[in-house]
C-alpha atoms as a printed R data frame, in Angstrom:
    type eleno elety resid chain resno       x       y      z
1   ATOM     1    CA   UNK     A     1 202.709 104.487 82.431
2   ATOM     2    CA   UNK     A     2 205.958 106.052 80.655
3   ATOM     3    CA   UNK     A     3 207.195 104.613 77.824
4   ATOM     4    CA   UNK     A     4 210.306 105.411 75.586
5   ATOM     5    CA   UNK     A     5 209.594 104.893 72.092
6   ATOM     6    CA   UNK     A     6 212.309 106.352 69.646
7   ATOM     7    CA   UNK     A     7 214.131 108.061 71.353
8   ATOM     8    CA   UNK     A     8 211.562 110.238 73.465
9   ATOM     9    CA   UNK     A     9 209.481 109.098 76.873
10  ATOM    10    CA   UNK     A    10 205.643 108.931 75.940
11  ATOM    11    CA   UNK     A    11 202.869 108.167 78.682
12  ATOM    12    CA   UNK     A    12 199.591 106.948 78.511
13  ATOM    13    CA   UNK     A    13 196.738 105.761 81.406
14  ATOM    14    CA   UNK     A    14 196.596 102.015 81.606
15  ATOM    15    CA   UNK     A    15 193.085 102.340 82.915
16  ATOM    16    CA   UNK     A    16 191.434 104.151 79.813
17  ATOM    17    CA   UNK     A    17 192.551 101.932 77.255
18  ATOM    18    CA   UNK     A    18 189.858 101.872 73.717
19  ATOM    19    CA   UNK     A    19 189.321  98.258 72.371
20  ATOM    20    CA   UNK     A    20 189.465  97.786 68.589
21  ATOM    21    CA   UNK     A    21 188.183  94.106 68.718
22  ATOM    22    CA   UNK     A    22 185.086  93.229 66.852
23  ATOM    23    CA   UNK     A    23 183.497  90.432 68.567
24  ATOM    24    CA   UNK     A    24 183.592  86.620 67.167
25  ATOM    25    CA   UNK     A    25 180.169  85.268 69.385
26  ATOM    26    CA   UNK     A    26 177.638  88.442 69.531
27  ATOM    27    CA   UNK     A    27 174.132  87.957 70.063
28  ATOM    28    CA   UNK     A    28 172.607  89.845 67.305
29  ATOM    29    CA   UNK     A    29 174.669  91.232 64.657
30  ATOM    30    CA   UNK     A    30 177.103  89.222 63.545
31  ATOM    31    CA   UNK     A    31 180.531  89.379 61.358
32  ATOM    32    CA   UNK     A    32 181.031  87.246 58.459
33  ATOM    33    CA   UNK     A    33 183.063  86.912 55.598
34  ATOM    34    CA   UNK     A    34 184.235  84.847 52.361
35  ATOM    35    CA   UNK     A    35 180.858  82.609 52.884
36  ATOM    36    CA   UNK     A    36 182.406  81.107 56.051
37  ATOM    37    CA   UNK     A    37 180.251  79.733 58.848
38  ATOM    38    CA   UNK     A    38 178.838  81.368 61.729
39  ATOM    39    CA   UNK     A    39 180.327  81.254 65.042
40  ATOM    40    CA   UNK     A    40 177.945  78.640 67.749
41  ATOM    41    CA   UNK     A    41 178.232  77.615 70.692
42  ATOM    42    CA   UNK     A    42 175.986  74.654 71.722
43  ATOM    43    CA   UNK     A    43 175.878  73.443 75.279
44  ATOM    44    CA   UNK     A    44 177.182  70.333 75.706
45  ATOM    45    CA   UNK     A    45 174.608  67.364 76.155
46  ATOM    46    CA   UNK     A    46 175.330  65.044 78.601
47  ATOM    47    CA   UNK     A    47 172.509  62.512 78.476
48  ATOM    48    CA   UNK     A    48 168.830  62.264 79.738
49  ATOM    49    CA   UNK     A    49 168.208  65.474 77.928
50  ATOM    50    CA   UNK     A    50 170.493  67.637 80.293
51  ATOM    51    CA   UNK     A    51 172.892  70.059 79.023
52  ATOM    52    CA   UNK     A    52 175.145  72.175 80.455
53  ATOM    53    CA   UNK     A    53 173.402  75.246 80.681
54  ATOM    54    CA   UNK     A    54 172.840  76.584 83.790
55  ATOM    55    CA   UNK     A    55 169.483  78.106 82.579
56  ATOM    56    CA   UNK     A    56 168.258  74.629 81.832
57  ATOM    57    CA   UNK     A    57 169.008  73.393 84.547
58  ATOM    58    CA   UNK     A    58 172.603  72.452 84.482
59  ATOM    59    CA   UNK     A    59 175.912  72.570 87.336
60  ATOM    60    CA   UNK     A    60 177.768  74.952 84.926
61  ATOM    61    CA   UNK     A    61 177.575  76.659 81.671
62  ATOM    62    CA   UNK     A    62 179.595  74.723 79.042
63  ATOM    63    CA   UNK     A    63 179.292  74.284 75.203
64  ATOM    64    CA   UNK     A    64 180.717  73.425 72.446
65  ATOM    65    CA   UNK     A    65 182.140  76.563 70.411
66  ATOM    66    CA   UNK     A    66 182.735  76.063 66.607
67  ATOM    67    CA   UNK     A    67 184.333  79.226 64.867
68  ATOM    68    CA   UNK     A    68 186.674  79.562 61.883
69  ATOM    69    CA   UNK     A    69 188.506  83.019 62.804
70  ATOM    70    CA   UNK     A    70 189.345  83.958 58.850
71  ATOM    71    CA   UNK     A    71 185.606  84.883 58.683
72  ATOM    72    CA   UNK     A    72 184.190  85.605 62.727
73  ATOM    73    CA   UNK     A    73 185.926  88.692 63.591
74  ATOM    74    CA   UNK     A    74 188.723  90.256 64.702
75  ATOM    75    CA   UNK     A    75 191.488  87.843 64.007
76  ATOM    76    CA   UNK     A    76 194.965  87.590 63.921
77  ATOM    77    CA   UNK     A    77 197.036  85.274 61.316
78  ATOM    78    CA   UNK     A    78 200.943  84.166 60.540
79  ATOM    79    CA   UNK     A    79 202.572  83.517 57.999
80  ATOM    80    CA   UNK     A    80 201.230  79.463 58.251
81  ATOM    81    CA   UNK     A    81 197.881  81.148 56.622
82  ATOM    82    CA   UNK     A    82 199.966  80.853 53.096
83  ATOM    83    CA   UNK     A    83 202.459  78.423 53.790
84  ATOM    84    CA   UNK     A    84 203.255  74.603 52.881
85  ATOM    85    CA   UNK     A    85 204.905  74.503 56.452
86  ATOM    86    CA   UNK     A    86 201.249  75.523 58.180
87  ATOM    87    CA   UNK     A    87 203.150  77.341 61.155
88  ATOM    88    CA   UNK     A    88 201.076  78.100 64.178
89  ATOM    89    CA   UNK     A    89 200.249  81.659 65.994
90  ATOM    90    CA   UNK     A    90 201.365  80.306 69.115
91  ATOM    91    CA   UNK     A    91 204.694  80.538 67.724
92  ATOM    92    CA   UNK     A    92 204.559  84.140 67.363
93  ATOM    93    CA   UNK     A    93 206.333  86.672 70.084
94  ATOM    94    CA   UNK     A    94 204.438  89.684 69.953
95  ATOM    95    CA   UNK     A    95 205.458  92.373 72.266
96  ATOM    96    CA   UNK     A    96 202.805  93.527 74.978
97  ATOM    97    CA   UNK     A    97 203.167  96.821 74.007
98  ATOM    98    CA   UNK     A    98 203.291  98.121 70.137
99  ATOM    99    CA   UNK     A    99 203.985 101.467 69.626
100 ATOM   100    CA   UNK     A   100 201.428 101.952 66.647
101 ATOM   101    CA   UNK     A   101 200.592 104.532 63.643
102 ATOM   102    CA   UNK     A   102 197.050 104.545 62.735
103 ATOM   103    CA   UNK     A   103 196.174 105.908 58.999
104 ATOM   104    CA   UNK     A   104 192.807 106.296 57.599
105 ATOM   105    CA   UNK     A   105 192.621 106.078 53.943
106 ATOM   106    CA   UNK     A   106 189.552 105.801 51.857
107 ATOM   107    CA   UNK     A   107 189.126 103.452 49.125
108 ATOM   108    CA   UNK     A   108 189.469 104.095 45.618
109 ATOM   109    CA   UNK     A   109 187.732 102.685 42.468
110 ATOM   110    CA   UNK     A   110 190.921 100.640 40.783
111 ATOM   111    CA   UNK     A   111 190.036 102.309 37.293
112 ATOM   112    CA   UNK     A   112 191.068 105.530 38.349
113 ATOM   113    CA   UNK     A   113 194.576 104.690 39.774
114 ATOM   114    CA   UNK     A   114 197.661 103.779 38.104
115 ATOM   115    CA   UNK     A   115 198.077 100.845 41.010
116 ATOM   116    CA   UNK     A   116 197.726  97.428 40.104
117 ATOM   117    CA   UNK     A   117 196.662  94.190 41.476
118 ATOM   118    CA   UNK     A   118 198.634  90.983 40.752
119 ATOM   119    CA   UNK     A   119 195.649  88.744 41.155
120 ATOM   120    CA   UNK     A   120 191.804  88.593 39.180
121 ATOM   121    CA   UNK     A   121 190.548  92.497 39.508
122 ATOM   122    CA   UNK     A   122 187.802  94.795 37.671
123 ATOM   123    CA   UNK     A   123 188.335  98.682 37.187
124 ATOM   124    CA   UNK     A   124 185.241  99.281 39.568
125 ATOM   125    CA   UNK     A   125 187.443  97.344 42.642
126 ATOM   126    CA   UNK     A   126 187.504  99.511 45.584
127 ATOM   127    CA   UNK     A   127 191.375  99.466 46.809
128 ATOM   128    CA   UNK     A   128 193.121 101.256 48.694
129 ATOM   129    CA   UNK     A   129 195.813 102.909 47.030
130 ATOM   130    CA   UNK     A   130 199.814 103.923 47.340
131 ATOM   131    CA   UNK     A   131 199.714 107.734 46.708
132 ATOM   132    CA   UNK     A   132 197.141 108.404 50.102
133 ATOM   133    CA   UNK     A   133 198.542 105.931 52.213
134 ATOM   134    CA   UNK     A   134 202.195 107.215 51.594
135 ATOM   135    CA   UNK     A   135 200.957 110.535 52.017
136 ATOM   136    CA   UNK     A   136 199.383 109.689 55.509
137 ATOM   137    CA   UNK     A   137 201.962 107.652 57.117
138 ATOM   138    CA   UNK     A   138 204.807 110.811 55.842
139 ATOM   139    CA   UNK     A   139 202.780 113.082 57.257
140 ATOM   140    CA   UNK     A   140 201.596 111.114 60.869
141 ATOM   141    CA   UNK     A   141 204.519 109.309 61.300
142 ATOM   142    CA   UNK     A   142 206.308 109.963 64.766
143 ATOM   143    CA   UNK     A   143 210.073 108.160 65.291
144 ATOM   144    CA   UNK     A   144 209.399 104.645 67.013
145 ATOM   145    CA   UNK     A   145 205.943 104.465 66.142
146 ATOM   146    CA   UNK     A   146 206.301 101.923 63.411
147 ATOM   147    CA   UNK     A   147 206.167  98.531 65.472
148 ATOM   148    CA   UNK     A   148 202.338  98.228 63.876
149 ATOM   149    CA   UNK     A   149 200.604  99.656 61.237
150 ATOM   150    CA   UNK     A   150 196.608 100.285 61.274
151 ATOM   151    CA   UNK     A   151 194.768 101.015 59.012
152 ATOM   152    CA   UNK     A   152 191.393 102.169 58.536
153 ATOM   153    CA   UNK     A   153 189.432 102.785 55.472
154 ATOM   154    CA   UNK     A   154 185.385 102.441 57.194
155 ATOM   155    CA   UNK     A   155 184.030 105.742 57.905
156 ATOM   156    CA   UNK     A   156 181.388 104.430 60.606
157 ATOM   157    CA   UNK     A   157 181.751 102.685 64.079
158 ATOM   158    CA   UNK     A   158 179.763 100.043 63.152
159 ATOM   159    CA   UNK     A   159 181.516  96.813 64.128
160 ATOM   160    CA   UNK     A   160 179.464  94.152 62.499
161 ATOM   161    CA   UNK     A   161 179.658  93.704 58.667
162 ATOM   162    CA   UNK     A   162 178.723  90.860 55.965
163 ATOM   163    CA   UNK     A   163 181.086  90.648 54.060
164 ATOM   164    CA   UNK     A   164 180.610  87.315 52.054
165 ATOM   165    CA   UNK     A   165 180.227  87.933 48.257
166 ATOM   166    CA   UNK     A   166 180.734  92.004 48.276
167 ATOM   167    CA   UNK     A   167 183.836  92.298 47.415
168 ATOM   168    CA   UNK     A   168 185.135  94.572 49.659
169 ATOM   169    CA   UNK     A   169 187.652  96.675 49.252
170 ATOM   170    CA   UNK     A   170 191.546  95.886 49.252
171 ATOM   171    CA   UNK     A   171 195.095  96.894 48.495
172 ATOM   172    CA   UNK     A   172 197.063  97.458 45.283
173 ATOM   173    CA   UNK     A   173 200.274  95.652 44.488
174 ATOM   174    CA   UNK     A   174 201.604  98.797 45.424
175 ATOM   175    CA   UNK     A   175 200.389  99.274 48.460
176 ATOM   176    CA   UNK     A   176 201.063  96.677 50.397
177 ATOM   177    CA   UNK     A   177 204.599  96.719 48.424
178 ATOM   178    CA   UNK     A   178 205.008  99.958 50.556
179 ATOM   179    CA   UNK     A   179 203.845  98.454 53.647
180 ATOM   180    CA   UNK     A   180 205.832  95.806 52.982
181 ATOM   181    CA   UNK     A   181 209.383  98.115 52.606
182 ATOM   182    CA   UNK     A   182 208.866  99.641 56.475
183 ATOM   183    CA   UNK     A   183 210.196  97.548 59.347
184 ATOM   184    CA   UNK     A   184 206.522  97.134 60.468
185 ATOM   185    CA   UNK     A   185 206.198  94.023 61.890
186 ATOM   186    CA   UNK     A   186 202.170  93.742 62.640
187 ATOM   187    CA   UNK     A   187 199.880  95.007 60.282
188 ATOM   188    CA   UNK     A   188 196.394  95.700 61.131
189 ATOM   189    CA   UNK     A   189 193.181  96.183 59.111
190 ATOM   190    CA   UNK     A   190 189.584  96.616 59.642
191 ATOM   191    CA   UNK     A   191 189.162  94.979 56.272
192 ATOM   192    CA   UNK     A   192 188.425  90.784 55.680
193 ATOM   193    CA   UNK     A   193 191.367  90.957 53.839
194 ATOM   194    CA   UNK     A   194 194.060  92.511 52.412
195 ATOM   195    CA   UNK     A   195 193.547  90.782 49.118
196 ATOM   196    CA   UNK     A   196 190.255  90.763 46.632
197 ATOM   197    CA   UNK     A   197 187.401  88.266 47.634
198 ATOM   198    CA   UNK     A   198 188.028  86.488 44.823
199 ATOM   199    CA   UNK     A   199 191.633  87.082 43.059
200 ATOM   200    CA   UNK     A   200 192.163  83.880 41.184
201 ATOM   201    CA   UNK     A   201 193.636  81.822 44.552
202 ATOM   202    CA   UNK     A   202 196.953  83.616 44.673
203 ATOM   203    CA   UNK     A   203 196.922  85.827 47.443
204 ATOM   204    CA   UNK     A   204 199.865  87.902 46.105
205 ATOM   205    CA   UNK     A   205 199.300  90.565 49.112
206 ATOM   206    CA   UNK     A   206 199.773  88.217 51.765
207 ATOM   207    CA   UNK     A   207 202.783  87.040 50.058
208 ATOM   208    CA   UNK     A   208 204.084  90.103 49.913
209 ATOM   209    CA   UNK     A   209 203.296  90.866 53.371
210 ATOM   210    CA   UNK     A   210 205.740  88.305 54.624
211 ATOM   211    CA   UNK     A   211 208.492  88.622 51.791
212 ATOM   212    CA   UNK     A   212 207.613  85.465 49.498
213 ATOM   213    CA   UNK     A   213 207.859  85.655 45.962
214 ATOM   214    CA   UNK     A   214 204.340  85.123 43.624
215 ATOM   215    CA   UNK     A   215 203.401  81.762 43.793
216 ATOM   216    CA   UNK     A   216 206.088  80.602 46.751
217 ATOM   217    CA   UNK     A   217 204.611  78.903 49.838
218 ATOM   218    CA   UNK     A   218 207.972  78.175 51.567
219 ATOM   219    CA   UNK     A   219 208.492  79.671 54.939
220 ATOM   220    CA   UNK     A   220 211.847  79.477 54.500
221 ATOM   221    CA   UNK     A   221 212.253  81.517 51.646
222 ATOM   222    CA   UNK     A   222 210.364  83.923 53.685
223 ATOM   223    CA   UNK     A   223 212.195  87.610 54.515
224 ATOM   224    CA   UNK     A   224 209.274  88.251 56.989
225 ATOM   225    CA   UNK     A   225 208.322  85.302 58.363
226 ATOM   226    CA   UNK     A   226 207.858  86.398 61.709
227 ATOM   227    CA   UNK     A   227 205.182  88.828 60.763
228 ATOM   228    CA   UNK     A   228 201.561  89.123 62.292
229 ATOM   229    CA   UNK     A   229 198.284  89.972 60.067
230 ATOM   230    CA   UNK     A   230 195.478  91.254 61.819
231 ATOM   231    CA   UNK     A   231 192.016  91.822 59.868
232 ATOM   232    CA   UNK     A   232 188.619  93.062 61.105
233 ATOM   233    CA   UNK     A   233 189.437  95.643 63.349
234 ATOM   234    CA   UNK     A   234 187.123  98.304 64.533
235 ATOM   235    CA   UNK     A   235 188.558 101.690 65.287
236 ATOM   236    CA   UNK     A   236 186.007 104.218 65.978
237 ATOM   237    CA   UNK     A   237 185.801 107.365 64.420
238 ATOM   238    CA   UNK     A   238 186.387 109.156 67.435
239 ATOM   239    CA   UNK     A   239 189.961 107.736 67.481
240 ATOM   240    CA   UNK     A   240 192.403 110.453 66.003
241 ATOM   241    CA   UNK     A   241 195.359 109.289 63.620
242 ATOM   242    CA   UNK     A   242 198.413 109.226 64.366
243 ATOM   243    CA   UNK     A   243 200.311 107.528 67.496
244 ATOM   244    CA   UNK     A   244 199.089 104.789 69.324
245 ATOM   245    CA   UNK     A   245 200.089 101.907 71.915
246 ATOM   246    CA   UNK     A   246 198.888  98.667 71.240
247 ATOM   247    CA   UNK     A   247 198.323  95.392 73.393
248 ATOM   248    CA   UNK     A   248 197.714  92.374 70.638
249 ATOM   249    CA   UNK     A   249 196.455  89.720 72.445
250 ATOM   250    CA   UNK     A   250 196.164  86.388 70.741
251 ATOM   251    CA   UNK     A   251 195.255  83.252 71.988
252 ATOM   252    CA   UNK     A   252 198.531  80.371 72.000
253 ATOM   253    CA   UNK     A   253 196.253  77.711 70.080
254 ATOM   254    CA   UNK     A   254 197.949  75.087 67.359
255 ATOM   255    CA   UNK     A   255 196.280  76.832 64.130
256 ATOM   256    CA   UNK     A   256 197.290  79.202 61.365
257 ATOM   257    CA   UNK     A   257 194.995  82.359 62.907
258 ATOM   258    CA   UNK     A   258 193.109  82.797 66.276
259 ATOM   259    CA   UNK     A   259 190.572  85.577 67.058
260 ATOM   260    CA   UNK     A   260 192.181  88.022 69.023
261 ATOM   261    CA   UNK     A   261 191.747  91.365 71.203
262 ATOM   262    CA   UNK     A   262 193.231  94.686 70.247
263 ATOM   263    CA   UNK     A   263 193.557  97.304 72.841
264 ATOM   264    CA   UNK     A   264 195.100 100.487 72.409
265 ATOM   265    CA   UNK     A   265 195.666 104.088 74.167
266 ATOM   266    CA   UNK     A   266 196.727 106.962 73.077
267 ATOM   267    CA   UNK     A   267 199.991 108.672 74.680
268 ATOM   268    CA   UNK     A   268 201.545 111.780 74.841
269 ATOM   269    CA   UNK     A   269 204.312 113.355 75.849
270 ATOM   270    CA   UNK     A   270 204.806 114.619 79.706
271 ATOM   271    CA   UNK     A   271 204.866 117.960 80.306
């Protein structure tokens, strides 16, 4: 496929795509975080001690599926995660294709920054700070290949993680401040979160992420309210940085976040 993308055709094979998406149902390991339930799916019983399960005897396989997506996996929230107004995905319109910059930046212990974090923090925080990530995007950064920011601060390919009651790392005020200034509209992370595990119940990153001031949960004072927020991506190490094209898929379901699929590929120019 060719592509333009600021200014300049860019092609990529729509065959050999990578996918990002760290799995909400695995058997086995599993992905969890802030102490939220486990993902099941329990066949449905219909009486007379049949279910529908095919391996016990049933027509068809069908269950039951119970999953909260903040804490199951790769997910994908808008702006009705913070807000009074509790606006659905399905109301998003992402684009099918998002040119992308990835940037891998490794966390920091707060204490030895002079970034700071608007919510409850401790010096020995692991954040991910302004100087490297400004560095990395002015130095990776290719004309039209701002649609979607990811970034990655794991240094392994292993997809599932535990997250509840680590406190894993997140951004500084400053940060996601200078996230926030570029015309990025989707912002991916393989982090739970782009705020602390616990930070006092403010969530000042997210509201910075779609343009609210501290402590406002009106939409409609919003200057980004048609923003996406993915978290618990998986891009594998053998993934350069740099420019990407992205397929977002999200489910059109009535609720603030859905689990959703990233796919990605990496173009180039023709020669």
């Amino acid at each position: 496929m060719i592509l333009p993308i600021g200014g300049a055709s860019w092609v990529f094979d729509v065959n050999t795509a990578e996918d990002w998406t760290v799995q909400t149902l695995t058997r086995g390991a599993r992905t969890q975080a802030f102490g939220l339930r486990e993902t099941t799916a329990v066949p449905v019983d219909i009486g007379g001690g049949r279910r529908l399960r095919v391996a016990d005897g049933g027509a068809v396989n069908c269950a039951d599926l119970t999953l909260n997506p903040h804490g199951a996996g790769t997910h994908t929230e808008c702006i009705g995660h913070i807000s009074l107004e509790a606006r659905e995905i399905r109301s998003l319109r992402i684009p099918a294709l998002l040119p992308a910059t990835v940037l891998s930046v490794v966390p920091v212990r707060l204490g030895t920054t002079t970034n700071t974090y608007r919510g409850s923090s401790s010096p020995d925080d692991r954040v991910v700070a302004v100087e490297p990530l400004a560095r990395a995007f002015s130095e990776l950064a290719r004309p039209g290949f701002d649609a979607a920011i990811v970034l990655r601060t794991r240094e392994d390919d292993d997809a599932a993680m535990v997250w509840s009651g680590r406190n894993p790392p997140y951004l500084t005020q400053e940060a996601i401040a200078f996230l926030a200034s570029l015309p990025t509209q989707h912002l991916l992370v393989d982090l739970p979160s782009i705020d602390r595990e616990q930070d006092g119940g403010g969530v000042p990153n997210h509201l910075r992420w779609w343009g609210l001031p501290d402590g406002d949960r009106h939409e409609r004072n919003a200057n980004h309210p048609n923003r996406s927020l993915t978290e618990m991506v998986c891009v594998p190490q053998h993934c350069d940085d740099g420019a990407w094209v992205l397929n977002l898929q999200v489910p059109a379901i009535g609720s603030d976040a859905a689990p959703s699929r990233v796919l990605a590929w990496r173009p180039r120019r023709p020669s």
